[in-house]
N, C-alpha and C positions, 0 to 999 in steps of 0.2 A: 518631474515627469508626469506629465497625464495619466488619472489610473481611469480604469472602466469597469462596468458592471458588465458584466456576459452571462447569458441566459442560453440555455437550450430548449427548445420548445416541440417535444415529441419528433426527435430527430429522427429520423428513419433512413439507412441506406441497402436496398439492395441492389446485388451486382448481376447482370444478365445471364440466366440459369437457375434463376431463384437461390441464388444462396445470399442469404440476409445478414451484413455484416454487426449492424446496427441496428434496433428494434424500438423507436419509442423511447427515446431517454430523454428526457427529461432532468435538467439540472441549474442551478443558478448560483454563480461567485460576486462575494461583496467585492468592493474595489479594493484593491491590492491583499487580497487572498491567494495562497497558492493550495492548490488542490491538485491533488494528486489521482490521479488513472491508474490503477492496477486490476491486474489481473493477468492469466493465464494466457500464452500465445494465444493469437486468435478468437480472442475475447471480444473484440472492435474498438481496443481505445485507442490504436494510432487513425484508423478511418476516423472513429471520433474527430482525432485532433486534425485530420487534412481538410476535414469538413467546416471547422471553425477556421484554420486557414483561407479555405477559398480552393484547394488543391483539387479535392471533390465536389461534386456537386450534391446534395441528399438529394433521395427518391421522396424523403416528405419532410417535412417539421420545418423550425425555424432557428436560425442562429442570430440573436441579436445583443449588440454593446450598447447599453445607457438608454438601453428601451431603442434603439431604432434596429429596422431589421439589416442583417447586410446579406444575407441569401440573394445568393447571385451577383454581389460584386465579385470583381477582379482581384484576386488575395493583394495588391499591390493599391489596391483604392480602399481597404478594409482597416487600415493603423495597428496590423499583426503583424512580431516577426516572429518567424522561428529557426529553433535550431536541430537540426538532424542528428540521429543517429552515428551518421560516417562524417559528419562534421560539415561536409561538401563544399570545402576548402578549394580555390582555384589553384592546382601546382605550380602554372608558370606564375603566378602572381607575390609579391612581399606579402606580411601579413598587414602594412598597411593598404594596401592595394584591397585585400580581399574584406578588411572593414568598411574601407568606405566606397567600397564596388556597389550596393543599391543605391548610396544616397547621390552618386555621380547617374545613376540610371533612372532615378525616378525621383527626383528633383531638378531643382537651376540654382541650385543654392554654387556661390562660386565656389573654385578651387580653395582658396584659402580660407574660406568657412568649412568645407568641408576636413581640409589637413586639421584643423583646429579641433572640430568636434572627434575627427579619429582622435588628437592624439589627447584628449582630454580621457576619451574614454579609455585608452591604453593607459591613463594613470592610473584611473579606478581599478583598472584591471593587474595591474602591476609590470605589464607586457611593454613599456616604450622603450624598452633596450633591443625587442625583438624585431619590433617595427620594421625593417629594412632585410628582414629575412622570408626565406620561402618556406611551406610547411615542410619540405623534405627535411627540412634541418632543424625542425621541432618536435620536441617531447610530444608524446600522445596529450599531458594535461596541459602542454601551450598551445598547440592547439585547439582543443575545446576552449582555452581563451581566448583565441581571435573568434573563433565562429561567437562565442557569447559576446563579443566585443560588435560584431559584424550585425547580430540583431538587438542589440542595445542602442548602437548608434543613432540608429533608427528612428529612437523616441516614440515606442512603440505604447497602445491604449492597451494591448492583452499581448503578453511573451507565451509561447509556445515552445513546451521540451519535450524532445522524442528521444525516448530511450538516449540520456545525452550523456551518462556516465557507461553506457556496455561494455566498452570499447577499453577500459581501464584496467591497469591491476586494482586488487582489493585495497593496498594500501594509498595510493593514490584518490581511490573511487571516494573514499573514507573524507580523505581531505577537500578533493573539491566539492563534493554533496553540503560539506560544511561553510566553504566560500560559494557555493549558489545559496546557499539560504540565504547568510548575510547580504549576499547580494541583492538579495527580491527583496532584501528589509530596507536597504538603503534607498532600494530605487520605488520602492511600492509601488510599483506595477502589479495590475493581476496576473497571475500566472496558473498557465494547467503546463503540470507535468506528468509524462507517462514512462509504465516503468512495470516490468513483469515484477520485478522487486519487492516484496514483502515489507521486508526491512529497512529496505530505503524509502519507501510510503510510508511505513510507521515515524522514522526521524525524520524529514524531511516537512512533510508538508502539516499546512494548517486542519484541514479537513482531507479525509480519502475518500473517494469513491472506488468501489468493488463493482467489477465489472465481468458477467460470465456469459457466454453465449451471444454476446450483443448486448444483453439486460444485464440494468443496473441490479444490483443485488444490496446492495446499501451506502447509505454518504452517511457522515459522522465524521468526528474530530480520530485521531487515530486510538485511546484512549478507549472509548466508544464502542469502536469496532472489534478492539477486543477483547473487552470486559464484556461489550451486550451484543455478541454476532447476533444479524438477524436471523440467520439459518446456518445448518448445519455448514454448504460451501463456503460459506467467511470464515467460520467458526476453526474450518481443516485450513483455509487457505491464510488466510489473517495468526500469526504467529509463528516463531521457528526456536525448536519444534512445535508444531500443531498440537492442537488437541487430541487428545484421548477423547472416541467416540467410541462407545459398546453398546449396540443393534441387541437391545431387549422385549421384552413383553410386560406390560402390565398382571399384575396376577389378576382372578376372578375380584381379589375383596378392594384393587386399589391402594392395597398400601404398600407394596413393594413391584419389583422391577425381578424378574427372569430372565434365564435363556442362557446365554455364556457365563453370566454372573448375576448373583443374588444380592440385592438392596436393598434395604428398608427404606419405603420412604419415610419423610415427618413429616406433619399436616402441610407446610407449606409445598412440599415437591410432590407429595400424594392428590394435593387439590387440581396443581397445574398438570399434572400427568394425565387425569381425566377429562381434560380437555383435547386430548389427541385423538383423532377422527376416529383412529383402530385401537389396538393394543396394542400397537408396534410403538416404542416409545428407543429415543438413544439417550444413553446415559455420557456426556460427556465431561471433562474437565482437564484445563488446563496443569501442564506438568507440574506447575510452583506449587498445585496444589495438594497434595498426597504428601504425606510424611512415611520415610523408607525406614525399615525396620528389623534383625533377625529375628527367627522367634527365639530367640532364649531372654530377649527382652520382653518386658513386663506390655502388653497392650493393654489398649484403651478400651473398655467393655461399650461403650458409648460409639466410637465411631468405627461405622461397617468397613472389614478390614479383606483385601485379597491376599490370598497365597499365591508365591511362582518362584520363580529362578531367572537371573542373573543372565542376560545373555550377551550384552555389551556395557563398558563403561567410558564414558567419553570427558577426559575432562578438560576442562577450558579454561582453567583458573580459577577462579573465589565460587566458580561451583562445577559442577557435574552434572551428565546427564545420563542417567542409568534406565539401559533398556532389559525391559521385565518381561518375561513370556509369563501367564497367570498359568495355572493350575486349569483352570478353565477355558485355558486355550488361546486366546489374544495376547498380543503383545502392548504395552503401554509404558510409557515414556518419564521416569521422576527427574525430577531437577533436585538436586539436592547440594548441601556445602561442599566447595573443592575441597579434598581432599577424606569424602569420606569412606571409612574403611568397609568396603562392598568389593568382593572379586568376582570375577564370572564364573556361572555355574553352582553360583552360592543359593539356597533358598532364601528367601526376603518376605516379608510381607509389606504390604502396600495399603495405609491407610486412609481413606477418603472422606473429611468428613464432611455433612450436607453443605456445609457452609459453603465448599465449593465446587459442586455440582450444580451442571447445565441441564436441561433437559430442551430435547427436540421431538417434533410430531416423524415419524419414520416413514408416513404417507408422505407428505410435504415437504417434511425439509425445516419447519419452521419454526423458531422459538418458542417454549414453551412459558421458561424462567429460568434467569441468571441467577447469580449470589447476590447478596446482597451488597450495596456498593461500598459502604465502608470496611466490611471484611473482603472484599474482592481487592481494594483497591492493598489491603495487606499482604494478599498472596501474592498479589503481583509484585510487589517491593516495588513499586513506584506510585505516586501518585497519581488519581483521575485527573486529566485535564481535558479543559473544552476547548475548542477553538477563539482563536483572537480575533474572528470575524463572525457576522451572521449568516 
């Protein structure tokens, strides 16, 4: 299959009334890269994807494959297919019928090239026993396999997925997210997929892009994104659960952190902190990283430690996740081994130590400094990885 290179080039869309769905985004996929679109409703990354479709037209920029521009072709002249949300499945139609319903409309390729390519593709997809049935009498995830069946066929230069697991249970969603990866590997086509989904951005794709308001807020491998958020919004939005952020103050001398709770920095988080416009500094970190504690155990005189209580405990198997109100008033989030013994309304302490503290500017929003990457990549119990493309 054809793969392509696809570029964004300060896309711009707004809609009449001035409401800007899109702002200047800028972005570019190697050939058969999948990247992923996240972000919160009404972010702009399905307009995105209708705009690299052909669906929309942008109010500016340029959408071009292999260096050539296609702004302003006919989504049907562009070598895009894609796949919907609600599938957009024909009901009076077989599911052969509805795969190779573009290629009998926007080709001359005969009948029998075309029966051939559907049902070649219905092997890949494991669907030719369904072939001769209508979607009323298909499972939610056979479905999503003719429609991926219906834009594959195609022999598409860039596949497009919009929000294409919503529509699923959890365990279901689980298993096909795992057969589209394989899939985009076999076929190494490029692919952008979008997806309000966190989670499913972080396993899924090669690189994400975080998408808020229209602006991009960062691309990176997923990894990346959330070990080094570039700003506070990745930072809350990139992970589940989120970060722990606490809205502090520099003190007068720089070397610690005020306000709800008291820090000491060390040279290295005391240096990057005075880089913040004001003294509004957020002291953030991810749940893996605080070790939970009673006090009648021994602490660490070394690493800055909060006092609180107990107020949910959630557990999930080979760990937990226990929700802390401090003594100082915010609530913050530990991960800790399943089944450790913590009840609600117990006091705890909560220790953090620099090694895995963020810091963000409180003006901006903006990275200060992360952990460093070989102890970050420990808290996190997995490895750093980059992307398999550039």
């Amino acid at each position: 299959m054809t793969d392509a290179h696809l570029e964004l080039r300060g896309l711009h869309k707004e809609y009449p009334g001035g409401l800007t769905a899109v702002e200047g985004l800028s972005l570019s996929l190697s050939r058969g890269e999948l990247l992923v679109l996240v972000g919160p409703s009404g972010c702009g990354k399905s307009t995105t994807l209708r705009c690299i479709a052909g669906l929309e037209d942008p109010t500016d920029g340029d959408v071009r494959i292999d260096g050539e521009s296609v702004t302003g072709r006919r989504p049907e002249d562009r070598a895009i297919a894609m796949v919907f949300q609600n599938y957009a499945l024909y009901p009076h139609k077989t599911a052969r019928e509805n795969i190779g319903f573009g290629l009998r409309m926007t080709t001359d390729l005969s009948d029998a090239t075309v029966r051939e390519r559907v049902e070649d593709v219905a092997g890949t997809l494991g669907i030719t026993d369904l072939l001769d049935k209508k979607p009323g009498s298909l499972s939610g995830g056979q479905q999503q396999r003719v429609a991926l069946g219906r834009a594959i066929v195609r022999d598409p230069e860039v596949f497009l997925l919009d929000e294409p697991l919503s529509n699923l249970d959890a365990t279901l969603r689980g298993r096909m997210r795992t057969e589209i990866q394989q899939l985009q590997r076999d076929l190494d086509v490029t692919t952008v997929y979008v997806t309000h989904d966190q989670t499913e951005a972080m396993t899924i794709g090669d690189r994400i892009a975080v998408l808020r308001d229209g602006r991009l807020q960062q691309m990176g491998s997923p990894m990346t994104c959330y070990h080094e958020p570039a700003n506070r919004f990745v930072a809350s939005f990139i992970g589940e659960p989120s970060m722990n952020l606490l809205d502090c103050e520099l003190d007068p001398a720089g070397s610690a952190l005020t306000g709800p709770v008291s820090y000491p920095l060390d040279d290295r988080l005391a240096a990057a902190a005075r880089e913040a416009e004001g003294v509004g500094v957020t002291l953030g970190f991810r749940p893996e990283a605080p070790t939970l504690s009673v006090p009648t155990d021994e602490a660490d005189p070394d690493t800055p430690t909060f006092a609180g209580r107990v107020d949910v405990v959630e557990p999930i198997g080979e760990r937990s996740f226990v929700y802390v109100t401090l003594d100082a008033g915010p609530q913050v989030t530990v991960a800790t081994p399943g089944g450790t013994p913590v009840r609600e309304t117990e006091p705890v302490r909560v220790a953090v130590a620099p090694a895995g503290v963020h810091l963000f500017d409180a003006a901006t929003g903006q990275a200060l400094v992360h952990p460093d990457r070989d102890e970050r990549s420990d808290l996190a119990g997995v490895p750093a990885r980059e992307p398999d493309h550039g």
